[in-house]
N, C-alpha and C positions, 0 to 999 in steps of 0.2 A: 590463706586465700579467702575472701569475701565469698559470703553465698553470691553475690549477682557475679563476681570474675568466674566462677566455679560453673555458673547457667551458662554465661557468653560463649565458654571456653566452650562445654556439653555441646550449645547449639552449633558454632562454627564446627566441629568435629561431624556433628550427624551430617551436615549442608555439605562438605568435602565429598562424606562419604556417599550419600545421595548423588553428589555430580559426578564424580567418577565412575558411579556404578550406572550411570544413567549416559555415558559417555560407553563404557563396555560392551553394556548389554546389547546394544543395537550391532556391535561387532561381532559379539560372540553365537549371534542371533545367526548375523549373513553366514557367519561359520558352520554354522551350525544345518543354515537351508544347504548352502552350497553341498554339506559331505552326503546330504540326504539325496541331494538328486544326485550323486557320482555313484552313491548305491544301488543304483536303478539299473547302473549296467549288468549287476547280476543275475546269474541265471541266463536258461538259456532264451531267446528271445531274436526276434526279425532283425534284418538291418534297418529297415526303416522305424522300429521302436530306438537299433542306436544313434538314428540321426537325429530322433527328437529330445533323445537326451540330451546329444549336442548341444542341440538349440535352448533347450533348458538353463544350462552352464551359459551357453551365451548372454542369452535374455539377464541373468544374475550381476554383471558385468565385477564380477568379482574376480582379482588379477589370482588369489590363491589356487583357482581351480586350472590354472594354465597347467602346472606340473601335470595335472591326471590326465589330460587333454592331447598331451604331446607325448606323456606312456601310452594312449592310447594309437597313439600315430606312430609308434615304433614297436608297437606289439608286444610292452610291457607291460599291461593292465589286465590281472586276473581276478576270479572272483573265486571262493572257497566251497568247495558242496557244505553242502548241510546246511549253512546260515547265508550262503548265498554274499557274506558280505565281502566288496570288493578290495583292491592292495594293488602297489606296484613290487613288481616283482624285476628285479636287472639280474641276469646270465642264469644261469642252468643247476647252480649248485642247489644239493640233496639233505639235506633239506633246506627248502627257499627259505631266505629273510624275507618278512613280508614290512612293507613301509607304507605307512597311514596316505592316501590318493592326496589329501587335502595340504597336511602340514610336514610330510615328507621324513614323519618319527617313524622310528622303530615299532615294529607293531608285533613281533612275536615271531613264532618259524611256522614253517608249514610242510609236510612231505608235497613232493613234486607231484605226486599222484593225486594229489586232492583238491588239484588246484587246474583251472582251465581259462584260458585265454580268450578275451572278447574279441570276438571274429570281426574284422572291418572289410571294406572290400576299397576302390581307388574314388567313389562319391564319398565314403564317409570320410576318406583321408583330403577330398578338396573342404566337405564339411569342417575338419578338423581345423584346415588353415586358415578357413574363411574366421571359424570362431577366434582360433589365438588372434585373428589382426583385429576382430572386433575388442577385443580384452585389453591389446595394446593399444587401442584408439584411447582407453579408462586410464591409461598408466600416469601414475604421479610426476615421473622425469617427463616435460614436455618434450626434450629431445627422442625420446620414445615413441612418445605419438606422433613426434614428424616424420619419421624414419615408417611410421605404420603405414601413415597417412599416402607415404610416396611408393609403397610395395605395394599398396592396394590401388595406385592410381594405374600399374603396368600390369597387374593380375585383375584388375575390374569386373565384374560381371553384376547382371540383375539383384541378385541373391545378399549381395553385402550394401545393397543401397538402405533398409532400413538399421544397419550397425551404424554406417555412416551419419545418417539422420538423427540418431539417436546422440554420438561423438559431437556435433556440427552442435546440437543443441546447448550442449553442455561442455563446451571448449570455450575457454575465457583466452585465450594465445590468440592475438589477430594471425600471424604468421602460420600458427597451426593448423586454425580454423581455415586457412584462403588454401592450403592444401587438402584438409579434409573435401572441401566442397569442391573442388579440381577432380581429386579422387570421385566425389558424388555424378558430375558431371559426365567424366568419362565412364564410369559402369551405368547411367541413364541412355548414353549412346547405344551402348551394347544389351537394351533390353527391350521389352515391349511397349514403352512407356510413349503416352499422343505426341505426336508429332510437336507440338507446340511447345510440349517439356525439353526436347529435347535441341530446339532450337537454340532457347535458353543456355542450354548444355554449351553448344556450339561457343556460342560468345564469350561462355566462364572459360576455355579452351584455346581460345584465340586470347586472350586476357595470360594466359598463362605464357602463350609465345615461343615456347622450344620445340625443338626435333620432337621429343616423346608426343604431344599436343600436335605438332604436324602430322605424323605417321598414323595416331587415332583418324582426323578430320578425309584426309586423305584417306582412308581404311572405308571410312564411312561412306566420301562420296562417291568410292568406285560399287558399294554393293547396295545405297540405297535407291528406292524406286520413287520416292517422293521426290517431285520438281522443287518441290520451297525447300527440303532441307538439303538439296543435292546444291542449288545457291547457297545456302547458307555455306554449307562444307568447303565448297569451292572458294569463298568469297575469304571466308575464316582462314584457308589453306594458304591463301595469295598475301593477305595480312601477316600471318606468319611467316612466310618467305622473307618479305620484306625485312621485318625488324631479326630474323638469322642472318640477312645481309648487311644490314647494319654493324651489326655486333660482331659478325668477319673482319668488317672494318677497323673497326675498334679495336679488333682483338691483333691485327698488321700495326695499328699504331701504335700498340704497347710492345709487342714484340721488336719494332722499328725503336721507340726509346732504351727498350735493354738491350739490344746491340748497342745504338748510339752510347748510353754507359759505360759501357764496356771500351767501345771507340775511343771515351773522351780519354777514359784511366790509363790507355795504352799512351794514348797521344800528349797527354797535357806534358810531360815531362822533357815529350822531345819536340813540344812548343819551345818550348823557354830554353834548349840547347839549341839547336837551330835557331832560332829566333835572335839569341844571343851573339851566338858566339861563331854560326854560319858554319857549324862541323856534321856533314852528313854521316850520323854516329846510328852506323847499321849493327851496333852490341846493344841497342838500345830492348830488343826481345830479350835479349840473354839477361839485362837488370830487372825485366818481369819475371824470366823465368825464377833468377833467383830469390826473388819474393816466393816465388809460389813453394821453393825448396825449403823456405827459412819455416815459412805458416807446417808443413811438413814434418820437419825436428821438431818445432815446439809442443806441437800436438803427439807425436811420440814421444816424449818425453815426458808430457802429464798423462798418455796412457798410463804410461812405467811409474811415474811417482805421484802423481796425485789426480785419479780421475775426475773427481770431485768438481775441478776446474776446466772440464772441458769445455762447459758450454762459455767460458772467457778465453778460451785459446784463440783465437780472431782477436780480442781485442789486446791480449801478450805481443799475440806477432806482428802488430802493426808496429810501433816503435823500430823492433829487432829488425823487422824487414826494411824498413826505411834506412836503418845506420848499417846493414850488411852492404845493401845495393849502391848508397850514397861512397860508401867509404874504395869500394870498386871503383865505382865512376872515379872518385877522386882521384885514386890510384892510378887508374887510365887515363885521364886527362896530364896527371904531372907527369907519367911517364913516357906517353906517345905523343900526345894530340898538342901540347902546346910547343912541341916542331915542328908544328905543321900545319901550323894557323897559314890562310892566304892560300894553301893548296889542298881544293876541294876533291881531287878525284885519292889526292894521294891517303887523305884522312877516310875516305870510304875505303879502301883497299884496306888501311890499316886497322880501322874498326870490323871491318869484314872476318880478317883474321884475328881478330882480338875475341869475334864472339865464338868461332871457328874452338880457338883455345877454351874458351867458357863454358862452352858443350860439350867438351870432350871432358874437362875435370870434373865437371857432374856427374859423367857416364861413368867414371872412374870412381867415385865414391859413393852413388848412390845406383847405380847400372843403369841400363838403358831402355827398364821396362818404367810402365806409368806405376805413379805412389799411390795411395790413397791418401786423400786429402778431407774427413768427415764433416759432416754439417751440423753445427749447434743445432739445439733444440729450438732455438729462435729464428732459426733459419731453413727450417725442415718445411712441409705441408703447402696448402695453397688455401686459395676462399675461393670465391666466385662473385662476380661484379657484372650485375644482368645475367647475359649468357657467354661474360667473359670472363678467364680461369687467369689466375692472380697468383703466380708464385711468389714465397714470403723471400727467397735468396734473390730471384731479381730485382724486386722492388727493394730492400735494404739493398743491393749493389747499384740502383737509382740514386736512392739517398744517400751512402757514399761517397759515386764518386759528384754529386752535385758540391756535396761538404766539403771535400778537398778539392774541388774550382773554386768556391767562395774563400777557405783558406787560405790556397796561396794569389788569389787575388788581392786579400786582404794584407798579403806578404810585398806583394810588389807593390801596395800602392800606399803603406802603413808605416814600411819602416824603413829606417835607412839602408840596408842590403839592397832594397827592392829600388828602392829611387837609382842607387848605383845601378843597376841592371837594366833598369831603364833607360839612363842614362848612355851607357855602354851603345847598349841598344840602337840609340837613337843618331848618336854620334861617338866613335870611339875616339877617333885621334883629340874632337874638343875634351871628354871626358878626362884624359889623359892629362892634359893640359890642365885642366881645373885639380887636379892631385888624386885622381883616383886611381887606386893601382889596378889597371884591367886586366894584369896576369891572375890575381887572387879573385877578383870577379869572373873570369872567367870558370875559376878553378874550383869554386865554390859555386857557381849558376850549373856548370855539368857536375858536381856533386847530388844538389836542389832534385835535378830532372830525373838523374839516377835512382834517389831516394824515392822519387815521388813516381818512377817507374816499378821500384818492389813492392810500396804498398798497395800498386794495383795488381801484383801479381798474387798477393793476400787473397783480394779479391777473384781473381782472374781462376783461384785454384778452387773454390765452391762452383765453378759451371762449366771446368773445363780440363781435361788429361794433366795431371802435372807431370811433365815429363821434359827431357834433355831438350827437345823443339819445340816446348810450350811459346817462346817470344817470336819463334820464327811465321805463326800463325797470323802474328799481329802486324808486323816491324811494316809491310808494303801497305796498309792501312792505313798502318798510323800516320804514315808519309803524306799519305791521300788528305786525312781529315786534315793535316797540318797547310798543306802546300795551299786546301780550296778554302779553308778558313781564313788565313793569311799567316804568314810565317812571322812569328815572334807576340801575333794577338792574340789573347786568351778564349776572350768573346768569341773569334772569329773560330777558334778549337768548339768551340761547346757549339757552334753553330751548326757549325762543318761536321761534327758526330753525329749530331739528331739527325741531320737532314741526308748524310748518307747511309745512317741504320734504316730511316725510315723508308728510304728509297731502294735500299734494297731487300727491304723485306715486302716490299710491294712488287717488286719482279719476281721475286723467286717463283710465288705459282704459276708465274707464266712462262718465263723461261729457263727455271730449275736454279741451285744455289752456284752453280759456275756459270752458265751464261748469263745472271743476273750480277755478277761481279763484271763482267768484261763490260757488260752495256754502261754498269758504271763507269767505269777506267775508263770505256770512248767519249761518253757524257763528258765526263772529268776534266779531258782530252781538251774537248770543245771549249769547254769553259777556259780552261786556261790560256787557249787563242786571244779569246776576247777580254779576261782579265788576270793578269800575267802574276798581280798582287793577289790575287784572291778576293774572298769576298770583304774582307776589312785589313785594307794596307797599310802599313804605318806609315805615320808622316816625320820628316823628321830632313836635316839637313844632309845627313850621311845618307837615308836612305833615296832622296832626291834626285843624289848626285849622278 
């Protein structure tokens, strides 16, 4: 190696060494003030000497001193005679482990006699809290400081407005920061601070918009004596009502589209058998139900053999449920229903008893209490949207059953099965005539509905009992959505869902979840006076006639 590679090398080696050490120091430095003032609790000394220690550890905003901070608050911080220096000490044994206040090592043993406990009283333990939420306004996980941010926004007082100040300064999170100063807002309320600051307050609080922001404003305008902030309060309070009644709204309409979901999934199936084939197929519960039984096994069976795959058990048992429930209907169609095409009360009767049998061999092989039925990991939890609460299983059971309307929309109007059904549909005797055989159309269209009856029962078993009478909940529904949509229109099903979830979930708070059902059924009632096809009829030569 060259003298100049042998200098380079030298210089880059000392320059590493320089920033590193120049990168520590300043840590080993904070380490180093922080353990000095947690030694100050020693000895014996005032309460009010231990609150300015507190304050001390606060002022440092150093997250290491949390540990000694919270032995202090559970009455595990003692300090040693003789050298007065402090330790946390945990449970009673003889001789104590003493553990370093700062870095939580092993610091040596000590007999229990020579060791005494720093006296707190119920100020230094709200001191105590106020410090750790000031420490976790500093913390490195942003989610940490929001989580600070919103514990200090319900526990507010005077006292953590300059922690706050200090956090708000130095938070680069816009999210984080419009909480901190929310928090700043409301403990400015509850302090001595001019009236004019705390107007200001008012606004940042009404900006925030929910219940918790309510019940402050509200709080304040019943016990302040100032005319202008007692307006503001009021004014703020009334703002806030408003947009809580909004977001009611909003929160009825989304609760009305996941019923309506749920509606379509039960209903679309026994569109397109009805619609079809004109068989009032009251087993049509009993092919949700046994969707919901299939998702059931499968899912105990990767308990038992492969947990690993639970969080795809939902997407195993759609297939399985689709060819269980279809391969039924089929069964039921070749065996009962097509001697009995043209006689509608006698096919209710028969499907009647058909699901009668269907509930009973469930009870029989799986009994007649509810299963559990578990929620992927994908499908657990919720978010919030404004101050509306957004579960993850309903909205995937949105998307859904919207994907299998698009499907087999996409089925009826794409391929040749679908044209035959239509066709069926629209005219059977011309059908017949043109060479279609409408015994196997048929027999395969109540196969289609079946199937497309268990994969909602897939669904139907993440929000709802899977048990021997799960379909029975749905079956007078489904009839509803189908009957006001128009019997055999797809459209007129996804219409007819949304708009009776939504409708009745805009009665329920008034007239409770059974007389918000009947108002429908009279509604319904009505409507079908005046249009006998529902909202989208089909046109067609046979339906004409």
């Amino acid at each position: 190696m060259t003298t100049v590679a042998l200098a380079r090398a030298l210089a880059f080696f000392l320059f590493a060494l320089i920033s590193t050490g120049a990168v520590v120091a300043p840590v080993a430095a904070q380490d180093a003030d922080s353990h000095a003032i947690v030694q100050k609790f020693g000895g014996k000394q005032s309460f009010e000497a231990t609150e300015g220690v507190i304050g001390e550890l606060a002022a440092t905003g150093d997250p290491s001193v949390a540990g000694a901070l919270r032995a202090l608050g559970e009455g595990e911080l003692y300090w040693r005679d003789g050298d007065q220096a402090v330790f946390i000490v945990h449970g009673r044994d003889d001789p104590a482990t003493l553990l370093d206040p700062i870095t939580g090592e092993p610091a040596g043993t000590a007999p229990q006699s020579s060791l005494t406990k720093v006296r707190i009283k119920n100020s230094i333990r709200n001191a105590i809290s106020d410090a750790l939420a000031g420490l976790t306004l500093r913390a490195k996980d942003p989610a940490v400081r929001l989580n600070a941010a919103e514990t200090l926004f319900s526990e507010a007082d005077a006292q953590g407005i300059a922690a706050l100040d200090a956090a708000i300064a130095a938070e680069t999170v816009p999210a984080v920061r419009q909480k901190m100063e929310e928090s700043r807002a409301a403990a400015v309320l509850r302090s001595d601070r001019p009236s004019e600051e705390k107007v200001e307050a008012v606004k940042v609080l009404q900006h925030r918009g929910d219940r918790a922001a309510l019940n402050v404003l509200n709080s304040l305008s019943a016990s302040t004596a100032d005319p202008a902030l007692h307006r503001a309060a009021q004014a703020g309070a009334a703002a806030i009502e408003s947009t809580i009644a909004f977001w009611n709204q909003a929160q009825n309409v989304w609760y009305g589209l996941s019923l309506g979901s749920v509606l379509l999934l039960a209903a679309i199936g026994l569109a397109i058998t009805f619609g079809v084939m004109g068989v009032i197929n009251m087993a049509h519960g009993e092919m949700v139900m046994l969707g919901a039984y299939t998702t059931f096994v499968v899912q105990e069976l990767i308990r038992a053999n492969a947990p690993g795959l639970f969080d795809w058990s939902l997407v195993i048992a759609l297939p399985l449920a689709f060819l269980v429930s279809g391969l039924v209907g089929l069964a039921v169609e070749r065996c009962i229903i097509r001697f009995l095409y043209g006689r509608p009360l006698e096919t209710l009767l028969a499907t009647f008893g058909v699901s009668l049998i269907l509930q009973q061999g469930v009870r029989t092989l799986f009994g007649p209490t509810n299963r559990q039925v578990g929620n992927p990991g994908w499908m657990s939890g919720a978010f919030d949207v404004g101050l509306m609460s957004v579960t993850w299983n309903r909205l995937w059971i949105i998307v859904f059953a919207l994907v299998v309307f698009a499907v087999l929309l996409l089925i009826l109007n794409r391929t040749p099965m679908g044209l035959q059904m239509r066709a069926v549909t629209q005219n059977r005797r011309m059908a017949a005539a043109m060479g279609i055989r409408t015994p196997w159309v048929d027999a395969l269209t109540f196969a289609l509905g079946s199937g497309i009856a268990g994969i909602a029962g897939v669904a139907l078993s993440q929000i709802d009992n899977v048990s021997p009478n799960l379909g029975q909940g749905y079956i007078i529904d489904s009839f509803m959505v189908v009957v006001f949509g128009g019997v055999g229109n797809l459209w007129g099903t996804l219409v007819g869902a949304m708009s009776l979830g939504i409708l009745n979930k805009f009665l329920e708070p008034y007239a409770g979840a059974v007389l918000g059902k009947i108002v429908v059924l009279v509604l319904l009632i009505l409507f079908i006076q005046k249009r006998p096809r529902g909202l989208f009829a089909l046109k067609g030569r046979f339906v004409d006639a």
